[in-house]
C-alpha positions in Angstrom: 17.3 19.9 3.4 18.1 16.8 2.3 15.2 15.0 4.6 12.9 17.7 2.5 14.5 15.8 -0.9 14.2 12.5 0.2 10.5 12.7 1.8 9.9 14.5 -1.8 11.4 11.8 -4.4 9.6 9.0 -1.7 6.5 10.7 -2.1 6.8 11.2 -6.2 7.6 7.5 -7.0 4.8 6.4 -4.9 2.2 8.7 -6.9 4.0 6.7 -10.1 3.7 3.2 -8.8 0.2 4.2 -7.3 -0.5 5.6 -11.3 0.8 2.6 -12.7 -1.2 -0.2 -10.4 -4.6 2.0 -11.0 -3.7 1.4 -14.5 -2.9 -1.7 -14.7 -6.0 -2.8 -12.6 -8.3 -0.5 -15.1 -7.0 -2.4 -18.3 -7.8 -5.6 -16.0 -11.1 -4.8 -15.4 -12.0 -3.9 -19.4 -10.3 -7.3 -20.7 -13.0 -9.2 -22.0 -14.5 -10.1 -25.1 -17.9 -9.5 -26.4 -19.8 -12.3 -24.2 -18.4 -10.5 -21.3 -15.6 -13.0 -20.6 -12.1 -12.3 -19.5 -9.3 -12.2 -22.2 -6.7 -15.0 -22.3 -3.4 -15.3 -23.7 -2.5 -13.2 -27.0 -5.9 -11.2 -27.4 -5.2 -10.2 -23.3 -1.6 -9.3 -23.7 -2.7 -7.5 -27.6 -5.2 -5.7 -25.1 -3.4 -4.9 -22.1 -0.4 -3.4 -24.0 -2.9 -1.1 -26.3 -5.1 -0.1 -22.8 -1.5 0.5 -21.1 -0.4 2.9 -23.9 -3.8 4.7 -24.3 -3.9 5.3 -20.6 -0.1 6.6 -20.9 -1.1 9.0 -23.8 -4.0 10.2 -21.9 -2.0 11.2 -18.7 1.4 12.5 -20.4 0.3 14.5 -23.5 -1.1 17.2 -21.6 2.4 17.6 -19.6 4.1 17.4 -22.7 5.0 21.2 -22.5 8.2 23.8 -22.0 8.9 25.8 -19.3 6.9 28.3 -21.1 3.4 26.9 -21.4 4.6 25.5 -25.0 3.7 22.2 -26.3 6.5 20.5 -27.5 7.4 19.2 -30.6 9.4 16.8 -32.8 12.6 15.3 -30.6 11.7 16.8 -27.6 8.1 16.0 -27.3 8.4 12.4 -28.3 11.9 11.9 -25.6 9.3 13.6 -23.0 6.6 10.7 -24.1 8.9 8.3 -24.1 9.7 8.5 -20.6 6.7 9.7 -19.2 5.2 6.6 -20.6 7.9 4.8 -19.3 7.0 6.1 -15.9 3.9 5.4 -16.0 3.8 1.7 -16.5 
């Protein structure tokens, strides 16, 4: 039982730290500026923090339900997208 646990919680942060480096590497790839050069300093961090969140948003809103198919709301919805975004960087 407790192998069954452990193989489980292995397997669950790996799909988070696989999530967060396909992330990461997507905002990567989309920072550049107009002329189709790569982003430096301020306007890459300004971009990689917006792309990060957006990303985020995309993958935990739709989660962001009760055990009864509900879409939360107020405190709970925004705890719930706190640390699902959390998670997901």
């Amino acid at each position: 039982m407790k192998s069954t646990v452990a193989t489980a919680l292995i397997a669950a942060c790996a799909l988070f730290a696989g999530h967060a480096f396909a992330a990461n590497a997507e905002c990567e790839a989309k920072a550049v500026d107009k002329s189709g050069k790569a982003l430096a300093g301020a306007a890459k961090a300004s971009y990689m923090k917006k792309c990060e969140r957006e990303i985020a948003t995309t993958v935990c809103e739709p989660k962001a339900v009760d055990k009864n198919g509900k879409p939360l709301a107020g405190a709970a919805k925004a705890s719930f997208m706190k640390k699902c975004t959390a998670e997901a960087k």
